[in-house]
RONUGU-657770 format. One record per residue (C-alpha): residue number from 1; residue in one letter; x, y negated, z. Coordinates in Angstrom, 2 decimals. Example, Ala and Ser with C-alpha at 12.3 -4.5 7.8 and 13.67 -1.06 7.14 Angstrom:
REM residues 2
<atom resi="1" resn="A" x="12.30" y="4.50" z="7.80"/>
<atom resi="2" resn="S" x="13.67" y="1.06" z="7.14"/>
//
This chain:
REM residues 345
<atom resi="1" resn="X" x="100.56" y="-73.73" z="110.06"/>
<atom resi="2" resn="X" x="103.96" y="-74.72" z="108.68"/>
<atom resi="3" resn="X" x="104.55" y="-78.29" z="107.69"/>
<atom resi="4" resn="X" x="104.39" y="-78.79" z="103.80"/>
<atom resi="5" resn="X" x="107.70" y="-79.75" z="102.69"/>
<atom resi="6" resn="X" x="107.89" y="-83.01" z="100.93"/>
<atom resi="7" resn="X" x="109.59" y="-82.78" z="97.58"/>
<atom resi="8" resn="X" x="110.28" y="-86.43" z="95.86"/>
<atom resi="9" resn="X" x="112.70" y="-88.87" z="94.34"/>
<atom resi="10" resn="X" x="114.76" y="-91.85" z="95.22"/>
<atom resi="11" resn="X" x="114.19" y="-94.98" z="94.08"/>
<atom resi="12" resn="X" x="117.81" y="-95.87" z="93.29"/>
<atom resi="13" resn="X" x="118.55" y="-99.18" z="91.80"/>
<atom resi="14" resn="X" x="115.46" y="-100.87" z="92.80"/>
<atom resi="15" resn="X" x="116.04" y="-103.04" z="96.00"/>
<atom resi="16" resn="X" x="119.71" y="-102.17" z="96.52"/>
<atom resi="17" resn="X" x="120.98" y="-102.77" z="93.06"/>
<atom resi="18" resn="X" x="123.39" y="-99.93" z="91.94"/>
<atom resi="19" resn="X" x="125.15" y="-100.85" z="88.72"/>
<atom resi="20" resn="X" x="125.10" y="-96.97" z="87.27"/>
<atom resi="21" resn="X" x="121.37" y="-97.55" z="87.52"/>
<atom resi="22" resn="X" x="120.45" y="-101.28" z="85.68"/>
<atom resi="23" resn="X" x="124.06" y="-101.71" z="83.90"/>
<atom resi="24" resn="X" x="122.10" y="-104.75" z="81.96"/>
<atom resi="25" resn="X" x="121.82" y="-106.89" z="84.80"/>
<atom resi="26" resn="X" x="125.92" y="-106.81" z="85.06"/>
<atom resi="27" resn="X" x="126.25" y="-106.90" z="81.44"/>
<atom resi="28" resn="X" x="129.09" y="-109.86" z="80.53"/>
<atom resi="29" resn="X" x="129.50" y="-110.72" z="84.33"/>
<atom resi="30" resn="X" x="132.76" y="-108.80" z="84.68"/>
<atom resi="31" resn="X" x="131.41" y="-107.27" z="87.77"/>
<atom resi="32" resn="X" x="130.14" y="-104.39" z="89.51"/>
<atom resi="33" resn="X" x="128.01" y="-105.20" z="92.65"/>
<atom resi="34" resn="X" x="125.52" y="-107.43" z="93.72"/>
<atom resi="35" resn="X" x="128.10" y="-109.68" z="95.73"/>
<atom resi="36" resn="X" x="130.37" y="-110.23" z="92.63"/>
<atom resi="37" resn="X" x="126.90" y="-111.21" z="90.49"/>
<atom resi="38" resn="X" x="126.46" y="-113.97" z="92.92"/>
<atom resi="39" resn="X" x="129.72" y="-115.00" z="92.60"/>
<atom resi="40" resn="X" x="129.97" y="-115.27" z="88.98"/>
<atom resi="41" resn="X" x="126.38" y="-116.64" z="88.11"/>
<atom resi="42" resn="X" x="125.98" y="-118.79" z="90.92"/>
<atom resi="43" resn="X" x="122.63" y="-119.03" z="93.78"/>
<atom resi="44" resn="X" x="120.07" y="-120.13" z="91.15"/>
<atom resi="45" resn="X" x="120.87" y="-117.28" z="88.34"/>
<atom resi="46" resn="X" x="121.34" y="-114.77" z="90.58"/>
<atom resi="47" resn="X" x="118.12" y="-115.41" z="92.25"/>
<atom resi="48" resn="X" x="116.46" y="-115.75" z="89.08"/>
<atom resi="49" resn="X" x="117.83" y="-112.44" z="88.17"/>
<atom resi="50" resn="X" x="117.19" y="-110.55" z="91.22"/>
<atom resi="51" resn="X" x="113.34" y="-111.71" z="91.90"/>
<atom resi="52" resn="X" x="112.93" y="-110.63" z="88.21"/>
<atom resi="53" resn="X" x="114.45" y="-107.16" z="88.83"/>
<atom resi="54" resn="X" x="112.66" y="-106.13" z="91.68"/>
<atom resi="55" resn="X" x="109.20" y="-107.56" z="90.54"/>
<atom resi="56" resn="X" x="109.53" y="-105.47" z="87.53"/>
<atom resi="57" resn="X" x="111.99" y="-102.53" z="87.81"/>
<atom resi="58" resn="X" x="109.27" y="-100.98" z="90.02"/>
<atom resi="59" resn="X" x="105.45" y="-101.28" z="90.08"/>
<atom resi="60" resn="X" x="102.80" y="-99.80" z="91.18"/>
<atom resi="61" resn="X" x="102.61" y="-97.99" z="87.98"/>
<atom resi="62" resn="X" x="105.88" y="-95.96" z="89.02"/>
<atom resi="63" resn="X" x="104.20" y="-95.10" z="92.24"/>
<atom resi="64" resn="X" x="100.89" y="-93.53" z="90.53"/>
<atom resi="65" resn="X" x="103.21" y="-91.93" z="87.91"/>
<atom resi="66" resn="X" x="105.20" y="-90.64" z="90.93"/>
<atom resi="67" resn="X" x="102.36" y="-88.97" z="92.15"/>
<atom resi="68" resn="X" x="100.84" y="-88.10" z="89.33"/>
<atom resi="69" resn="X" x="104.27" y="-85.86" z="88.33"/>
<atom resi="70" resn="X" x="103.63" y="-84.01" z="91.24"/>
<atom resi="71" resn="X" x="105.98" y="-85.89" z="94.24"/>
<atom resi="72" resn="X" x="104.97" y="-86.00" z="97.45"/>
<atom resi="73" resn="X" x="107.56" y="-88.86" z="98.39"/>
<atom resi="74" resn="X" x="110.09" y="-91.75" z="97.70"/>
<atom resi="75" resn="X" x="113.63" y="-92.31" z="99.20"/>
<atom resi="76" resn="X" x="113.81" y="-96.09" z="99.33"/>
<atom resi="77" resn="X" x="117.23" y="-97.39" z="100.18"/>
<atom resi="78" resn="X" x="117.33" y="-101.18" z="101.39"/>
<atom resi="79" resn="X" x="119.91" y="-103.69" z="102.01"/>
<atom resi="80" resn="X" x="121.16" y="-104.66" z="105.17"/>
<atom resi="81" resn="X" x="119.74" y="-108.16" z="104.17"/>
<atom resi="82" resn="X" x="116.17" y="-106.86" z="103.68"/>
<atom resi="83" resn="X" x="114.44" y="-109.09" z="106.12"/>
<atom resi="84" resn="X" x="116.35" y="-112.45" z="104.89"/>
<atom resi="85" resn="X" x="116.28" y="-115.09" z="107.00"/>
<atom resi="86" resn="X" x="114.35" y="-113.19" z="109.40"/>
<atom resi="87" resn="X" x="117.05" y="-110.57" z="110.28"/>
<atom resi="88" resn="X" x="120.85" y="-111.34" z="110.34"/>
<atom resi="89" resn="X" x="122.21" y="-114.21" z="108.44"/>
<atom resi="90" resn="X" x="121.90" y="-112.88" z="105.01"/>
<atom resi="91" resn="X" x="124.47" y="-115.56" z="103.53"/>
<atom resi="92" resn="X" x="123.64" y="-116.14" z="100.00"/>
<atom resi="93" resn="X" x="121.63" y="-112.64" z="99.42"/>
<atom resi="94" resn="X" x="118.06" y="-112.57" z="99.05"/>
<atom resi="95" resn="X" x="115.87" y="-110.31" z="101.05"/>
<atom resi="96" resn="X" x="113.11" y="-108.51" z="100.00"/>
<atom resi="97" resn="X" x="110.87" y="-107.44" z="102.46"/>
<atom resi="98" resn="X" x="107.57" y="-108.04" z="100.66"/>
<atom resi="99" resn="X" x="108.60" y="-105.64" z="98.32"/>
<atom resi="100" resn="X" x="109.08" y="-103.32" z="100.66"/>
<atom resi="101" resn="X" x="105.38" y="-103.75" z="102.31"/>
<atom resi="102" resn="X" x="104.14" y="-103.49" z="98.64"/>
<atom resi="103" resn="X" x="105.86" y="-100.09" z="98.73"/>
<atom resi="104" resn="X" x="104.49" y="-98.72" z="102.01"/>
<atom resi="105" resn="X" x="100.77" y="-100.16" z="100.53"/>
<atom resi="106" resn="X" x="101.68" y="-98.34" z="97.09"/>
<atom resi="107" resn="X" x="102.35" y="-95.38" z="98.67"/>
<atom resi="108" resn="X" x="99.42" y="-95.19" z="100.87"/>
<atom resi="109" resn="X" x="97.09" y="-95.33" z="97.59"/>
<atom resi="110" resn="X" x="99.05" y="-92.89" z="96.05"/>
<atom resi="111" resn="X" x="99.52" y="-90.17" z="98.98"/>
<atom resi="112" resn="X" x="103.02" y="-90.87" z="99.03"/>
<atom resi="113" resn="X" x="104.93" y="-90.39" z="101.63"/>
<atom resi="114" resn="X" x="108.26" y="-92.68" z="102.26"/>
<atom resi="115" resn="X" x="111.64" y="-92.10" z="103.79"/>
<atom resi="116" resn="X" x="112.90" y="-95.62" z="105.05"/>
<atom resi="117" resn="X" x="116.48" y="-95.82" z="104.29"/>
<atom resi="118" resn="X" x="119.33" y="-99.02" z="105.22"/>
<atom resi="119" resn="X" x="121.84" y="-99.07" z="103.01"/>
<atom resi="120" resn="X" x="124.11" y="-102.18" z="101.26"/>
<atom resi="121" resn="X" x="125.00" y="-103.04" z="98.02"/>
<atom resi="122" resn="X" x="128.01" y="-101.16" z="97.24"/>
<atom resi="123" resn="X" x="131.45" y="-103.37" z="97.15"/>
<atom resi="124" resn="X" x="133.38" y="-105.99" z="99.23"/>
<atom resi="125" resn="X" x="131.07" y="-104.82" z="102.50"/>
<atom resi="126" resn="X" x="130.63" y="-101.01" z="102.52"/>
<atom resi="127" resn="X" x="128.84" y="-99.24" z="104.48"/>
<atom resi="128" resn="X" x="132.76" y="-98.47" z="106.71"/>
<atom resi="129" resn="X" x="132.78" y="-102.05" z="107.28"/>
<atom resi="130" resn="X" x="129.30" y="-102.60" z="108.19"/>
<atom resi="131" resn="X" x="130.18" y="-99.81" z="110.79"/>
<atom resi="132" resn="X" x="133.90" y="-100.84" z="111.66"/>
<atom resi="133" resn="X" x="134.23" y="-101.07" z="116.08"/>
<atom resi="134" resn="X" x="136.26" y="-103.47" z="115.06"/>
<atom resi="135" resn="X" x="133.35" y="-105.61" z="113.66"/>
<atom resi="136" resn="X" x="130.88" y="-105.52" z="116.73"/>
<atom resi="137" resn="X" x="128.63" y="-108.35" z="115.12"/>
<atom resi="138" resn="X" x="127.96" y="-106.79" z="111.82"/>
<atom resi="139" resn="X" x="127.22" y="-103.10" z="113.75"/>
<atom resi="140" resn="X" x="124.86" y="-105.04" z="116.07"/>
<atom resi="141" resn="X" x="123.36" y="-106.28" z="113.20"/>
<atom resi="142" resn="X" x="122.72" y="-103.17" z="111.79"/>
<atom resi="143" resn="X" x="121.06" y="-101.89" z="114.51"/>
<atom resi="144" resn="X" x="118.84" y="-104.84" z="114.69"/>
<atom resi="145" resn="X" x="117.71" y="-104.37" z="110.84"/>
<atom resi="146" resn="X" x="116.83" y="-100.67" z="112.19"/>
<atom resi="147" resn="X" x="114.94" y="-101.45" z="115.17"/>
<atom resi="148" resn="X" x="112.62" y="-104.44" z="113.15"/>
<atom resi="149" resn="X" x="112.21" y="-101.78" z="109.99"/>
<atom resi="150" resn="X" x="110.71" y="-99.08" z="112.78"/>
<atom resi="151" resn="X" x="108.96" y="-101.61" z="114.42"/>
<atom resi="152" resn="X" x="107.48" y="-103.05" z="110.92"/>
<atom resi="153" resn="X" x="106.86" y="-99.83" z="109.74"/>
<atom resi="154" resn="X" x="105.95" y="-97.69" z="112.81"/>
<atom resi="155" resn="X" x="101.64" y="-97.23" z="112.05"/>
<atom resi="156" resn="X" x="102.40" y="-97.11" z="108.60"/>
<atom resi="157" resn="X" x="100.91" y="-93.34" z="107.95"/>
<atom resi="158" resn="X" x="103.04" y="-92.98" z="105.09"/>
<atom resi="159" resn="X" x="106.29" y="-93.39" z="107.21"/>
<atom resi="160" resn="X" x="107.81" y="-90.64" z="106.77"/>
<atom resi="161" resn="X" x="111.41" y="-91.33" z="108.94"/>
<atom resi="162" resn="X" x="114.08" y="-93.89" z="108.92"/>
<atom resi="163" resn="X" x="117.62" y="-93.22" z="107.87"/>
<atom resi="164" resn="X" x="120.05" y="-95.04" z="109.48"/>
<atom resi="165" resn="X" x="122.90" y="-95.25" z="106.82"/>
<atom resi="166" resn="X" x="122.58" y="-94.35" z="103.22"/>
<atom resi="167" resn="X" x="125.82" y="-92.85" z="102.30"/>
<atom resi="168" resn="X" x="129.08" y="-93.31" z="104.79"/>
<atom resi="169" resn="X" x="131.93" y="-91.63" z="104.33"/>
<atom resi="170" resn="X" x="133.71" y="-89.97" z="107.92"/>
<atom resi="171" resn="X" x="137.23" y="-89.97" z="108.12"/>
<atom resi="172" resn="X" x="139.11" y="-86.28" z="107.82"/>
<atom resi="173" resn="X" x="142.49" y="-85.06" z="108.35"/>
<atom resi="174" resn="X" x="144.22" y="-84.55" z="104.98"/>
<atom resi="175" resn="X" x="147.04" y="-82.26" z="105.49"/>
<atom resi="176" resn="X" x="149.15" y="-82.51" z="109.02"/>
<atom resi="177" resn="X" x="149.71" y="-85.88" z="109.12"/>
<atom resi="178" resn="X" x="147.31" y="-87.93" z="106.67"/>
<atom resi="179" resn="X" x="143.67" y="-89.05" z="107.45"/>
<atom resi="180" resn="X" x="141.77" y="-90.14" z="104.88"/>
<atom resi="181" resn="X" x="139.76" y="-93.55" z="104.38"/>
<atom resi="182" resn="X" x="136.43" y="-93.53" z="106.05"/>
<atom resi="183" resn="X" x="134.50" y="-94.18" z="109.42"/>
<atom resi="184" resn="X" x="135.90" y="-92.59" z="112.60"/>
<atom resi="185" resn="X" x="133.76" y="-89.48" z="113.86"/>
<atom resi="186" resn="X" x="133.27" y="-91.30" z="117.10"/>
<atom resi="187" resn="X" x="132.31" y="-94.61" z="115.87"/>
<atom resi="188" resn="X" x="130.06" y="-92.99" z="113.23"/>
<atom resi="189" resn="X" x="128.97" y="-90.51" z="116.31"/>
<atom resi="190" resn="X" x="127.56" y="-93.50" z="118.54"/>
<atom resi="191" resn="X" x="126.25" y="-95.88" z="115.82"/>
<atom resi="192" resn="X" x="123.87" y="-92.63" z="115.39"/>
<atom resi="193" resn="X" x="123.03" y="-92.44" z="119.17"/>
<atom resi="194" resn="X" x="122.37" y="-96.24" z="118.96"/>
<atom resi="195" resn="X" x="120.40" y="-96.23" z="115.63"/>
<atom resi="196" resn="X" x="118.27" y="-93.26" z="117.58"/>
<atom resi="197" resn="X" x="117.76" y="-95.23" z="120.71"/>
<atom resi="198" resn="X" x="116.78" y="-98.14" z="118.30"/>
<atom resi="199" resn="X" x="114.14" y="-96.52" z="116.83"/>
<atom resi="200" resn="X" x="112.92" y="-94.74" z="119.78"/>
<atom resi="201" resn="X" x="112.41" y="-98.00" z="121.28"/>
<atom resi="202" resn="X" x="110.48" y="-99.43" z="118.17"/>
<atom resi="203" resn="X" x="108.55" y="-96.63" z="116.98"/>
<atom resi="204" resn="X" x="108.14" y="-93.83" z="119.39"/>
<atom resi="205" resn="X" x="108.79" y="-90.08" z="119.23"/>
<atom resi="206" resn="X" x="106.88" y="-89.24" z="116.24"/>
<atom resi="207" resn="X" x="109.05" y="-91.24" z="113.51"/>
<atom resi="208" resn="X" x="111.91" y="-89.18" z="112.30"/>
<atom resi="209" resn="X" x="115.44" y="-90.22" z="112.64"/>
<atom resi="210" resn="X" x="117.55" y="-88.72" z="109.53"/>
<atom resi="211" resn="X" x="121.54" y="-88.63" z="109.85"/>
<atom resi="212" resn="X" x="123.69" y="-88.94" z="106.56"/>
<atom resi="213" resn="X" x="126.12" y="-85.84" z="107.16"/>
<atom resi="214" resn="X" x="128.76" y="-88.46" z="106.10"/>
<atom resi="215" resn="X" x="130.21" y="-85.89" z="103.68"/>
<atom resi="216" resn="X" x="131.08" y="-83.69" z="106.35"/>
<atom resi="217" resn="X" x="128.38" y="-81.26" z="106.72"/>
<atom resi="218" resn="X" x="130.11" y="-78.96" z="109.28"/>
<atom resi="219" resn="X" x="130.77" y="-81.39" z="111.67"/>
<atom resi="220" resn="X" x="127.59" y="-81.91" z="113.92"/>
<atom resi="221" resn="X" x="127.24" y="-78.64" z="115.65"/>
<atom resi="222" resn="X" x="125.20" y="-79.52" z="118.48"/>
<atom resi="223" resn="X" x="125.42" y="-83.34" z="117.89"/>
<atom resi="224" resn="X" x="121.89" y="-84.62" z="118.58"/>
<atom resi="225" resn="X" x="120.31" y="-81.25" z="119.02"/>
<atom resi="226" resn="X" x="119.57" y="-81.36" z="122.82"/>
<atom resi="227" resn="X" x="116.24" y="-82.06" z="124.19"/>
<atom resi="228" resn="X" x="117.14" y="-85.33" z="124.44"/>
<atom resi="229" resn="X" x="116.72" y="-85.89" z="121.12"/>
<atom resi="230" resn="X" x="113.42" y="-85.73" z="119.30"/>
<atom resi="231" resn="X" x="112.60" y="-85.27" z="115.49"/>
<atom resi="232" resn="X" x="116.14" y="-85.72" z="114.31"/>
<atom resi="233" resn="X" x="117.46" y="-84.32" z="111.21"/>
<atom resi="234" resn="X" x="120.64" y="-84.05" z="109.09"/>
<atom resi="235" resn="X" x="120.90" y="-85.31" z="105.18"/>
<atom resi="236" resn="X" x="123.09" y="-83.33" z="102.61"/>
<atom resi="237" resn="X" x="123.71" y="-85.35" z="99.54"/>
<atom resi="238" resn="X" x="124.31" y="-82.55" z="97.02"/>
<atom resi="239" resn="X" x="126.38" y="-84.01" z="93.83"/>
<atom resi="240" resn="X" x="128.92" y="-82.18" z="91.69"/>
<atom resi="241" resn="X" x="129.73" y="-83.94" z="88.66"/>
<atom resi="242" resn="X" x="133.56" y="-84.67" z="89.47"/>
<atom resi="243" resn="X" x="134.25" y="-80.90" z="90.58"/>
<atom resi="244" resn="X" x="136.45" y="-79.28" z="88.31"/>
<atom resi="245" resn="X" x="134.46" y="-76.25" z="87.30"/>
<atom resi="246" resn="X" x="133.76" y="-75.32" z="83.90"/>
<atom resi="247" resn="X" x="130.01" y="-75.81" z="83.15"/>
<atom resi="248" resn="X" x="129.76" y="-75.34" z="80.00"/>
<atom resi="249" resn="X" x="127.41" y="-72.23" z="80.81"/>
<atom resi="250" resn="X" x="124.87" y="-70.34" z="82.83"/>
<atom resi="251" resn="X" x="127.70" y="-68.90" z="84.90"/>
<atom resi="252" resn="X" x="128.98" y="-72.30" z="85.93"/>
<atom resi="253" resn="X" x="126.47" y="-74.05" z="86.67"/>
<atom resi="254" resn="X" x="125.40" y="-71.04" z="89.29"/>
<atom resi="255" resn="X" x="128.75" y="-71.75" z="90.67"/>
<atom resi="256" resn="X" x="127.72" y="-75.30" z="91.51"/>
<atom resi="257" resn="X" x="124.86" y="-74.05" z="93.14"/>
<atom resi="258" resn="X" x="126.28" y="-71.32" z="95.55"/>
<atom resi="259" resn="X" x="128.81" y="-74.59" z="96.19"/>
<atom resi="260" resn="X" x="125.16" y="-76.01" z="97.51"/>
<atom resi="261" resn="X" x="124.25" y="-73.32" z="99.41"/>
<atom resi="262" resn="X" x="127.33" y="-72.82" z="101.30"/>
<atom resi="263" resn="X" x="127.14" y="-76.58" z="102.01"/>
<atom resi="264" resn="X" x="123.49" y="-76.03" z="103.58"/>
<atom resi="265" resn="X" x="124.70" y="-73.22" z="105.22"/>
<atom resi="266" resn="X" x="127.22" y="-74.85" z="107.19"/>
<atom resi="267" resn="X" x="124.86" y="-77.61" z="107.66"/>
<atom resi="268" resn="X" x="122.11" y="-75.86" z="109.32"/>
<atom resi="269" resn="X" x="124.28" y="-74.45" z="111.82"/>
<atom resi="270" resn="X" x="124.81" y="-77.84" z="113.44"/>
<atom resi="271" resn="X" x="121.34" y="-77.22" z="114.89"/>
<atom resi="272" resn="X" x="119.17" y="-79.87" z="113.26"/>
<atom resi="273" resn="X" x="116.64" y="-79.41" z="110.35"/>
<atom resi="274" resn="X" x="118.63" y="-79.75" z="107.36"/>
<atom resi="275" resn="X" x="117.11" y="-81.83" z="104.60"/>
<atom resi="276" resn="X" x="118.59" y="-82.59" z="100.93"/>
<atom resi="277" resn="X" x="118.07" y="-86.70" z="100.44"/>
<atom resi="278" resn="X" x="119.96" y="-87.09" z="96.98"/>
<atom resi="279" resn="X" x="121.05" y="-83.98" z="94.17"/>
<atom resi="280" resn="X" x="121.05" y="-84.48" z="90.51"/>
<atom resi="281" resn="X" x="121.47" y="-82.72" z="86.76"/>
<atom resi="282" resn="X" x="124.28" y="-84.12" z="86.39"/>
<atom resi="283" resn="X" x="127.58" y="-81.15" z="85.69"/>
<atom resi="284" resn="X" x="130.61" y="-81.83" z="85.56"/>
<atom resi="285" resn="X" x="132.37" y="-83.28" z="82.06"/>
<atom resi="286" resn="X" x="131.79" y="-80.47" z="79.39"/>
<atom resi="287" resn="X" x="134.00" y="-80.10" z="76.52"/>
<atom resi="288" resn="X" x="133.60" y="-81.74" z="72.98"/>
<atom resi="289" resn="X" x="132.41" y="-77.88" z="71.67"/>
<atom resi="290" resn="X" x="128.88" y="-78.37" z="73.59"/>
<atom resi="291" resn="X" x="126.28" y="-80.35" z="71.67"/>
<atom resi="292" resn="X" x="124.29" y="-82.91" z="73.24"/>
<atom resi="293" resn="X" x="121.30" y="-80.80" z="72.99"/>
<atom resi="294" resn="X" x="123.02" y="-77.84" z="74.80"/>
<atom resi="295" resn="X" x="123.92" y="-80.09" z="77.98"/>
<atom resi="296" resn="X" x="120.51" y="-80.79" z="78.27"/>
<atom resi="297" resn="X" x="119.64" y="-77.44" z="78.12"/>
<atom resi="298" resn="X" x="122.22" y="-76.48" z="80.56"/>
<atom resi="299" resn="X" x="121.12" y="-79.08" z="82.78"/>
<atom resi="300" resn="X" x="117.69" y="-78.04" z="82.94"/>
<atom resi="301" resn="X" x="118.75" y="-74.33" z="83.88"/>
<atom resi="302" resn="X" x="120.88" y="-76.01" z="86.69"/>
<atom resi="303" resn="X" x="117.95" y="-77.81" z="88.02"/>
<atom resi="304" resn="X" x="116.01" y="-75.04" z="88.40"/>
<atom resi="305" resn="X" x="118.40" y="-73.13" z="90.19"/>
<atom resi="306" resn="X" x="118.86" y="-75.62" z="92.41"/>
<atom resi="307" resn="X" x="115.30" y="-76.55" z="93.17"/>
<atom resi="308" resn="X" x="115.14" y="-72.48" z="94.25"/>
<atom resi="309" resn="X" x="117.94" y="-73.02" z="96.38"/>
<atom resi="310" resn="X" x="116.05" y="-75.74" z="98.23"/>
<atom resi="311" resn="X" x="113.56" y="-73.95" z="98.35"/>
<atom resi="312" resn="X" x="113.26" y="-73.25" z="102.75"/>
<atom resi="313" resn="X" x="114.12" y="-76.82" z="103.12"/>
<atom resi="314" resn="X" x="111.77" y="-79.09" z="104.64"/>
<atom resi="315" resn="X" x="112.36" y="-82.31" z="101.89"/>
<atom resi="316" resn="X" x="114.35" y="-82.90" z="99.43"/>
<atom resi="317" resn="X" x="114.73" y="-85.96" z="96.94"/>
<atom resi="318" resn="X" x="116.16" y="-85.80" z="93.15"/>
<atom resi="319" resn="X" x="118.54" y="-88.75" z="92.53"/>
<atom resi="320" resn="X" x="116.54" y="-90.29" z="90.94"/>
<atom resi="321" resn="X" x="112.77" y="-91.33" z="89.42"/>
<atom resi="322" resn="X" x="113.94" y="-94.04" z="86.56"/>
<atom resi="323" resn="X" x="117.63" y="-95.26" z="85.41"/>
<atom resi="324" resn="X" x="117.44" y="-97.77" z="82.46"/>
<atom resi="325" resn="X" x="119.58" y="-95.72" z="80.13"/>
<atom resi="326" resn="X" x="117.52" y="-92.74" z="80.66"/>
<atom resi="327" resn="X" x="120.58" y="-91.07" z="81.70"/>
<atom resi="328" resn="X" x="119.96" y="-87.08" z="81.50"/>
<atom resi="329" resn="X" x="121.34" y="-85.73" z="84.49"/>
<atom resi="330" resn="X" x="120.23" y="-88.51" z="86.98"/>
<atom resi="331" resn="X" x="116.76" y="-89.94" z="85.88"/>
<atom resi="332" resn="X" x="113.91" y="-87.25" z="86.85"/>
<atom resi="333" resn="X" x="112.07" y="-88.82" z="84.11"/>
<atom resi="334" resn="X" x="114.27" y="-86.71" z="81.69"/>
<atom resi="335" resn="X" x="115.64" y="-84.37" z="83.72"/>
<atom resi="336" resn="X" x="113.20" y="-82.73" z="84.99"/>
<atom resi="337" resn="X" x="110.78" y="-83.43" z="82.54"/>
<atom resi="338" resn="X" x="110.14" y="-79.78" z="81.40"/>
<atom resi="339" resn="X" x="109.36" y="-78.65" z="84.69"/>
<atom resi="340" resn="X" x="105.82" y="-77.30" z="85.66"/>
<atom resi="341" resn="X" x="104.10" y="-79.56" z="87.92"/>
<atom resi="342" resn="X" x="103.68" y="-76.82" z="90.83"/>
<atom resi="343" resn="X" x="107.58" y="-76.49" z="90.67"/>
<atom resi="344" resn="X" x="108.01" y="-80.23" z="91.82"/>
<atom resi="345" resn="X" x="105.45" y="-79.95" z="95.03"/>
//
C-alpha cells in the first residue's frame, strides 16, 4: 500500500525569527534580522526578547490545533545556533534546543509528523556564506549541527527527515558573460553529499535526507539518485508573488499554477521524489480596482488549485500555520480557512 502523503505547514517565525512573520519584535529597532536586534538592544534585551518569543509564539496549543485542522506535519526550520553552547560557538545567539525536544514531544501527542530543517536567521550570515569553500570552518560547522540534530532526533517516531539547508540560492549564468549571486553548483553539490553522509552516519537509512532545489529545479538530473543513495528527496519552494502576471482573476491565478506544475515537472525528472516544502496564497500585487474582499476570494480559488496540483506529491507544507498580522496569503490560519478538512489531509 502506498505511503500516505503528509500534507502540513511550516512553522515560520518561530525558532528562526523571520521579520515578515513577528514584525513587533523589530518594531523601533531599525532592523531587520535577528543579528541586527542584538546589536541594537544589547545581550540582556535581546535575550529577554527572544526566550519570550519562542516560549509563547508556539505552544502546544498550536500543535493540537495543527492537528486538529487536519495536518499531518510541521516544517520546523532551526538556526545554525540551535544547540548553543553545545554545537559551534554560537557567539552572542541563543540556542534553543529544548524547544525543539518540546516540539518532537508535541508532535508525538498530536500524530504529527516533523520535517527537521537547518536554516539561519536571514542577514549579515546567509545561508551562501554559511556554505562559502572559502569558509571551511563555518561549512564544517554546519555539518556538525546536522549530524548532532540526526543523532538527537534519530528514534524520534515522528522524524519525519532532515533538510540540510532551508533556502540557498545556486549561482546561474545570466546572459553570456554574467553569473548571478549565489552558491556555486559544485560547492552546493558536495555540501549535499556531506550533509547525506552526515546523517547516514547519525541516523541510519530510514531518516530522509531532503535537498532544497536551490531555486534551480532542473538542475539535479541524476544527482543523488544512484543506489548509493537512500531515501533522498528534492524540495520545490513554490512562491509567486513578485511575478509579473496579472492576477486580478480566475485566469491568472491558473497561470501561476501551470508556472507550478512546469516547475515540478522539471523537478521530477532529476530522478528523486519531488516534494513541495513551502507555497503560499499570496498573488502577485493586484490593482487598486480589486477590493480587499475580492483578493481574498481570489486567493482562496488559487489555493485550491494549487493544492490539486500537488496533489501526486508525497508532502507538501503551506508557508505557513500563524503570522502575527494574520497576513491573508501566508498564514494558513486565514488562508485556508474555508477549506474542508478532508482537502488538507
Amino acid at each position: 500500500m502506498a505511503r500516505q502523503a503528509l500534507h502540513g505547514v511550516n512553522l515560520a517565525g518561530w525558532l528562526n525569527l523571520e521579520q515578515w512573520v513577528t514584525p513587533e519584535l523589530f518594531a523601533g529597532t531599525g532592523t531587520l534580522d535577528e543579528q541586527g536586534l542584538i546589536m541594537t538592544l544589547g545581550d540582556d534585551l535581546y535575550r529577554e526578547l527572544i526566550n519570550e518569543h519562542r516560549n509563547t509564539f508556539i505552544t502546544q496549543t498550536d500543535f493540537k490545533l495543527i492537528a486538529r485542522r487536519g495536518f499531518s506535519a510541521v516544517r520546523l526550520v532551526v538556526p545554525w545556533y540551535v544547540l548553543g553552547h553545545g554545537g559551534p560557538d554560537p557567539g552572542r545567539n541563543v540556542g534553543c534546543i529544548e524547544r525543539v525536544d518540546a516540539a518532537f514531544e508535541w508532535a508525538q501527542a498530536c500524530n504529527l509528523k516533523v520535517l527537521l530543517v537547518l536554516g539561519i536567521s536571514p542577514g549579515a550570515h546567509g545561508e551562501e556564506d554559511l556554505l562559502s569553500a572559502a569558509d571551511r570552518t563555518r561549512r564544517s560547522a554546519m555539518l556538525s549541527v546536522v549530524s548532532a540534530l540526526a543523532q538527537r532526533y534519530a528514534h524520534q517516531s515522528t522524524l519525519f527527515g532532515i533538510e540540510v539547508a532551508n533556502e540557498p540560492i545556486a549561482q546561474h549564468r545570466k546572459g553570456f558573460f554574467g553569473i548571478t549571486e549565489g552558491v556555486p553548483m559544485h560547492t552546493l553539490r558536495n555540501y549535499y553529499r556531506d550533509a547525506y553522509e552526515a546523517v547516514r552516519e547519525a541516523a541510519g537509512l530510514d531518516c530522509r535526507v531532503v535537498l532544497p532545489d536551490a531555486n534551480l529545479p532542473g538542475a539535479w538530473r541524476g544527482f543523488m539518485a544512484t543506489r548509493r543513495y537512500e531515501n533522498v528527496w528534492l524540495d520545490c519552494h513554490l512562491y509567486h508573488y513578485d511575478a509579473t502576471v496579472d492576477a486580478t482573476g480566475p485566469a491568472g491565478a491558473a497561470t501561476l499554477v501551470s508556472r507550478s506544475r512546469n516547475t515540478l515537472a522539471r523537478a521530477e525528472k532529476n530522478g528523486l521524489p519531488v516534494m513541495v516544502g513551502a507555497w503560499s496564497a499570496a498573488l502577485p500585487f493586484a490593482d487598486s480596482l480589486m477590493t480587499p474582499e475580492g483578493r481574498i476570494a481570489l486567493e482562496r480559488v488559487y489555493c485550491a488549485e494549487q493544492i490539486a496540483a500537488f496533489d501526486a506529491l508525497p508532502a507538501w507544507f503551506f508557508q505557513t500555520w500563524k503570522t502575527s498580522g494574520h497576513l491573508s496569503g501566508w498564514d494558513s490560519r486565514i488562508a485556508l480557512s474555508s477549506f474542508e478538512r478532508s482537502m488538507l489531509r
